[in-house]
C-alpha positions as CSV (number, residue, x, y, z in Angstrom):
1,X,-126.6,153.5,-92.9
2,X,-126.2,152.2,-89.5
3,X,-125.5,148.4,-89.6
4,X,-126.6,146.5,-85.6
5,X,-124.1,144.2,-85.0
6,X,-124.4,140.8,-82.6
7,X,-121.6,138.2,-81.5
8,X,-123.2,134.7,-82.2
9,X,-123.5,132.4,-80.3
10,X,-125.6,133.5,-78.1
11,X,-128.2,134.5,-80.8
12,X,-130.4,137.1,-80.2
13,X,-134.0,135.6,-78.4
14,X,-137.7,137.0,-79.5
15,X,-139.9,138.3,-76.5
16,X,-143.4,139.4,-77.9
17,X,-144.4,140.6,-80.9
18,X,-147.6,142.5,-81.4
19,X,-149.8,144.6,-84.2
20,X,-150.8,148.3,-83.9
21,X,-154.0,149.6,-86.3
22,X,-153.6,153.9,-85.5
23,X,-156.4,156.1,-86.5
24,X,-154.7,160.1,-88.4
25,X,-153.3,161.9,-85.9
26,X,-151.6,159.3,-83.4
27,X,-148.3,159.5,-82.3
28,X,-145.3,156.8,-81.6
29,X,-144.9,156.4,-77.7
30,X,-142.2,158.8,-75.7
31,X,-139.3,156.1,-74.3
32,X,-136.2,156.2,-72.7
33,X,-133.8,153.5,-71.9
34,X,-136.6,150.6,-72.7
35,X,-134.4,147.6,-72.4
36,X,-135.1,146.0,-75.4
37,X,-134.9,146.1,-79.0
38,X,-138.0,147.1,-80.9
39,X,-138.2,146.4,-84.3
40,X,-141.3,148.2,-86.2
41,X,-142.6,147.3,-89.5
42,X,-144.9,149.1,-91.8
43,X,-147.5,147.8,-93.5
44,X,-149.6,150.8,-94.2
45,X,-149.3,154.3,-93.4
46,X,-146.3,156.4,-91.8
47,X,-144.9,155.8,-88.9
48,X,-142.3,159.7,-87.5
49,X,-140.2,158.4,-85.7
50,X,-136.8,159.8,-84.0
51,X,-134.0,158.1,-82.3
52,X,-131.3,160.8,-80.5
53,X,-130.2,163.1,-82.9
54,X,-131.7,160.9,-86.1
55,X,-135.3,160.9,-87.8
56,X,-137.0,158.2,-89.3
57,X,-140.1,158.4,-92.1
58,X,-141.6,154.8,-91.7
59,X,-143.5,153.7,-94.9
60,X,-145.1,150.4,-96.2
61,X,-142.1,148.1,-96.3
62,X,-139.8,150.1,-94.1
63,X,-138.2,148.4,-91.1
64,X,-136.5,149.9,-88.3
65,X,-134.5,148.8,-85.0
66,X,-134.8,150.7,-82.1
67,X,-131.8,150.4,-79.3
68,X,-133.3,149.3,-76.0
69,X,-129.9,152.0,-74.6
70,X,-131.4,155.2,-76.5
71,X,-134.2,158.0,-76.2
72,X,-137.0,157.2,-79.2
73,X,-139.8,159.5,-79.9
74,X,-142.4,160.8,-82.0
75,X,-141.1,163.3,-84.6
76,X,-144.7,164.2,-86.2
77,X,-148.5,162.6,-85.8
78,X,-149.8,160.1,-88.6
79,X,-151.3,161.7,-91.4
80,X,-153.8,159.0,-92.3
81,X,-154.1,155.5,-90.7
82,X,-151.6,153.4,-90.9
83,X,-151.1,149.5,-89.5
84,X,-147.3,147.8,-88.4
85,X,-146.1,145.4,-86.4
86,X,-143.9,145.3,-83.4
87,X,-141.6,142.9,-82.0
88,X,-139.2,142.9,-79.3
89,X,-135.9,141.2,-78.5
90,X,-132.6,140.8,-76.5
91,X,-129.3,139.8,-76.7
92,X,-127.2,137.9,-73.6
93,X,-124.3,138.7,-76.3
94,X,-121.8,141.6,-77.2
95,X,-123.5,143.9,-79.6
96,X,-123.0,147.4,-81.3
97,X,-122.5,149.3,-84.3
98,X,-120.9,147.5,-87.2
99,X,-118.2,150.5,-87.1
100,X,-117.4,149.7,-83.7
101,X,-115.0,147.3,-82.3
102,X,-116.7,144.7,-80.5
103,X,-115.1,142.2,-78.0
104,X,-115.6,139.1,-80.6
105,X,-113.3,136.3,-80.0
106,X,-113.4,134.1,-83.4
107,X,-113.3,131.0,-80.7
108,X,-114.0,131.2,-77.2
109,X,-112.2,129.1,-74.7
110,X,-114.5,126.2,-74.7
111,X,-114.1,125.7,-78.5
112,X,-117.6,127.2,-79.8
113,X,-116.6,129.7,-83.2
114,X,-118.6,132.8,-83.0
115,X,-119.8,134.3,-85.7
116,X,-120.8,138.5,-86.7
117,X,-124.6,139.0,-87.1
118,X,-125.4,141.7,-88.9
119,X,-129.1,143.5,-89.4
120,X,-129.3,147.2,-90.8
121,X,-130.8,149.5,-88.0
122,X,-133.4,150.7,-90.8
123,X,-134.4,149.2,-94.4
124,X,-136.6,149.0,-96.9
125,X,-137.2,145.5,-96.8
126,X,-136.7,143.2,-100.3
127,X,-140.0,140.7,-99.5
128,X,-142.1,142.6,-97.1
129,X,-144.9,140.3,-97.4
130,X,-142.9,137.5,-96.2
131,X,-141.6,139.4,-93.2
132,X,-145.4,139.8,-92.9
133,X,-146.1,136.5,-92.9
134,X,-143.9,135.6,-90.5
135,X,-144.7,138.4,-87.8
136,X,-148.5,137.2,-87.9
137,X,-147.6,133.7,-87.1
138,X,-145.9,135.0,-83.7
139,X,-148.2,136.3,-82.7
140,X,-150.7,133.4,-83.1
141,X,-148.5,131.2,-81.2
142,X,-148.1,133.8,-78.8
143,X,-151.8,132.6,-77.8
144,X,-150.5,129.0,-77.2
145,X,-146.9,130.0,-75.8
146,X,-147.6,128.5,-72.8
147,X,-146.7,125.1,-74.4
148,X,-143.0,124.7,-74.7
149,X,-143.1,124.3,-78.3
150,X,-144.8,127.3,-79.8
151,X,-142.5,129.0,-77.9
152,X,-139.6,127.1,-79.2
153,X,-141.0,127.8,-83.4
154,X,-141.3,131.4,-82.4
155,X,-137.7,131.6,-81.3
156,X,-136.9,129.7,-84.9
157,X,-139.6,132.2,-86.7
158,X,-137.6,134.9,-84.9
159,X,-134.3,133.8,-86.3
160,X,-136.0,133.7,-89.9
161,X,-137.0,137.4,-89.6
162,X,-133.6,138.1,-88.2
163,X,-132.0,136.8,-92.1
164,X,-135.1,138.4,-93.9
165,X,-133.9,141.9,-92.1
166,X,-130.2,141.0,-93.3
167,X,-130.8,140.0,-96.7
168,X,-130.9,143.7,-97.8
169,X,-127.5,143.9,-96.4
170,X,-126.3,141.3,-98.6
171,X,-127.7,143.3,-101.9
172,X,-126.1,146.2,-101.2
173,X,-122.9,144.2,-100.2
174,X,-122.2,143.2,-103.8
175,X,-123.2,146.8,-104.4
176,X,-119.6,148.0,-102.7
177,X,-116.5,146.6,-104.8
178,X,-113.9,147.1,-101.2
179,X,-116.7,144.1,-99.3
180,X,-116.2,142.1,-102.9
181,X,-112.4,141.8,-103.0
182,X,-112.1,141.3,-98.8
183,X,-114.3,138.7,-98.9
184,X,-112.3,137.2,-101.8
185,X,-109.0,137.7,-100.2
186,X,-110.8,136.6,-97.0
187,X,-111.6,133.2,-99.2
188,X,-108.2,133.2,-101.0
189,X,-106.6,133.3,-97.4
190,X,-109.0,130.6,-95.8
191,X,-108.2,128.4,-98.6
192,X,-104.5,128.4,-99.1
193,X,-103.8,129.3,-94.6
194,X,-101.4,125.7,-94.7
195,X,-99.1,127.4,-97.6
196,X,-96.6,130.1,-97.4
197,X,-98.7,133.6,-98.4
198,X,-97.4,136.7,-98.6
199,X,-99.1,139.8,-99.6
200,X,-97.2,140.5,-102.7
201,X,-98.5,136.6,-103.5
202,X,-102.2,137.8,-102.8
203,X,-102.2,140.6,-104.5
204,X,-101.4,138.5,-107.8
205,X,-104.3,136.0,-107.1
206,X,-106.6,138.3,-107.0
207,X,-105.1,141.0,-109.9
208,X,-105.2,144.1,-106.9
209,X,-102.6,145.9,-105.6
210,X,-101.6,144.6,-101.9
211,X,-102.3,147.9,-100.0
212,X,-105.8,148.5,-102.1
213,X,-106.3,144.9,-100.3
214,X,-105.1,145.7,-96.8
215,X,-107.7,148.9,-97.0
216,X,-110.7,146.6,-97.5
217,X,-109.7,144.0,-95.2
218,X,-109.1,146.8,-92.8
219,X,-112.8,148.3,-93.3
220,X,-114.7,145.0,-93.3
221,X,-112.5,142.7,-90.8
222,X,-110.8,145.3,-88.6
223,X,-107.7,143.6,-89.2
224,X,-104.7,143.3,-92.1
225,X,-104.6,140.4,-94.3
226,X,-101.4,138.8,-92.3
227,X,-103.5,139.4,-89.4
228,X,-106.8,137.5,-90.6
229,X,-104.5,134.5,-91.5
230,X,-102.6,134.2,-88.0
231,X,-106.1,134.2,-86.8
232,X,-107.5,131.7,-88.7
233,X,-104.4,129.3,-88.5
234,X,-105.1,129.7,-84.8
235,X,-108.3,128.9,-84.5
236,X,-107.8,125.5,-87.2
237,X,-105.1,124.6,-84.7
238,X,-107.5,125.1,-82.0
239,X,-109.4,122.6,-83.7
240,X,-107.1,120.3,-84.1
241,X,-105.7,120.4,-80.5
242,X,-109.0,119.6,-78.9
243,X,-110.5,116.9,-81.6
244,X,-107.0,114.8,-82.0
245,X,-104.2,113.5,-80.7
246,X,-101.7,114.6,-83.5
247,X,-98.2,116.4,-81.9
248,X,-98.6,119.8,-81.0
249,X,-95.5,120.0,-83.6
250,X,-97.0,119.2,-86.5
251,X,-100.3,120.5,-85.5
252,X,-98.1,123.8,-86.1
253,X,-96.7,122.8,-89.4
254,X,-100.3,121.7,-90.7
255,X,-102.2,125.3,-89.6
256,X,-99.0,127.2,-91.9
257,X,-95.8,127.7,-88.6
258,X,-92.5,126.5,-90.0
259,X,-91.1,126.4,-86.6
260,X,-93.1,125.3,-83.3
261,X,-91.1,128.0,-81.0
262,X,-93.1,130.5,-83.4
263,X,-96.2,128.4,-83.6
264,X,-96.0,128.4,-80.0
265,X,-95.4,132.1,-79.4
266,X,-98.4,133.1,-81.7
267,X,-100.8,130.8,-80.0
268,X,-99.5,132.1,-76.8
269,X,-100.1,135.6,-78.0
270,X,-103.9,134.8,-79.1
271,X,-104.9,133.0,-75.9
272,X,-102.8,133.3,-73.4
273,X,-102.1,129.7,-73.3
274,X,-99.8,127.1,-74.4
275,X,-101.0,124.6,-77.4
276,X,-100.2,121.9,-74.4
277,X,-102.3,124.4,-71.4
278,X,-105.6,125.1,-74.4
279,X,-105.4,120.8,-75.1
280,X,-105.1,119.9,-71.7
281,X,-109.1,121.3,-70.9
282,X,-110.5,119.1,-73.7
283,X,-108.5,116.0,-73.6
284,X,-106.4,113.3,-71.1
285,X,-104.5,112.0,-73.2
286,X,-102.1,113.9,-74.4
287,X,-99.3,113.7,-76.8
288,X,-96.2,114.1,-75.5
């Protein structure tokens, strides 16, 4: 399955959204290079669809993303009528394929935490009639959008279709045992990130061997367990850095560094800045 991918902050933002009735024998438009995302949904019918080298059989339910950077196309005319909806959107943020590595700083430099957004590319959605729902009621604001409101709910009606799309991800989540244990070590990790932790130590919390860990940390967070702690002690004494005025010192020994030459060389390492430089472009008064 292919998984879409967004950095967030800046979520993605709805455009239009519209509804297509197509009598037997119509065909999905011919596009290259459109722009924008296109997300269909069927409610009755068949929609043959293809996207590069991959085909598509759209059925009551079914949704699918189209990339606004590929050539989509008709793979085969509709067999009987068939009614969906389509909506389009964009993205001022990185995005890509969840297999992909994608320039996704944790924390950017003025503090904000990002955040992965994930929606599969095509699903069979778990409450179609909600997703529905909502699609209808953006486009009945679409006919008052010229008030600053409606078009503000149908940004927050977009965001809800955005988590109806993702819930199916999260079923088959719990479906994979490798996403189970990295988001537990991911948890164990977040948890414990003051304390000493070695991977011998994790693997005993969580009754799997260390490199079976390492494996499904690897798949799911691109990154080792060691190296999903130093990140996460960085950004906490990120945190700490801009919103008091504790020592840089024991900001170190509170985020899990013994020593604040290390503390120093790792934060260095992640930013490119000094604990003293990153403080000094949130804060005055500084601790000397």
């Amino acid at each position: 399955m292919s998984i879409l991918q967004f950095t967030a902050p800046p979520l993605p933002y709805y455009i239009n959204c519209g509804f297509n009735l197509s009598a037997p024998g119509r065909k999905h438009p011919n596009r290259y290079h459109m722009g924008e995302f296109d997300l269909l949904v069927v409610m009755k019918g068949c929609i043959y669809i293809g996207e590069e080298d991959r085909h598509y059989e759209l059925t009551e339910g079914h949704a699918l993303v189209l990339r606004p950077d590929l050539h989509h196309y008709p793979t085969g005319e509709s067999l009987e009528e068939s009614s969906s909806f389509w909506l389009h959107f964009q993205t001022t943020g990185a995005w890509g394929l969840a297999n992909e590595e994608l320039t996704m700083n944790p924390m950017n430099t003025i503090g904000i935490q990002t955040f992965p957004l994930q929606i599969p590319q095509f699903t069979l959605l778990l409450q179609p009639s909600k997703v529905y729902e909502n699609l209808q009621h953006l486009i009945d604001l679409g006919k008052i959008n010229h008030q600053s409101w409606a078009r503000w709910k149908q940004q927050t009606i977009f965001q809800e279709v955005l988590q109806q799309l993702g819930a199916s991800l999260v079923l088959q989540e719990d479906k994979r045992p490798g996403a189970t244990v990295a988001n537990q070590a991911a948890t164990y990790l977040r948890t414990n990130y003051s304390a000493h932790i070695t991977t011998i130590e994790l693997g005993l919390s969580l009754n799997f061997h260390p490199v079976y860990i390492a494996r499904c940390m690897q798949k799911e967070f691109h990154c080792s367990p060691m190296e999903y702690l130093m990140k996460y002690r960085i950004q906490q004494a990120k945190l700490l850095l801009q919103q008091t005025d504790l020592s840089i010192s024991y900001i170190g020994e509170q985020v899990g560094f013994n020593q604040a030459a290390y503390f120093t060389s790792c934060f260095v390492k992640d930013t490119g800045l000094t604990p003293r430089t990153y403080r000094q472009r949130f804060s005055r008064n500084i601790v000397k």
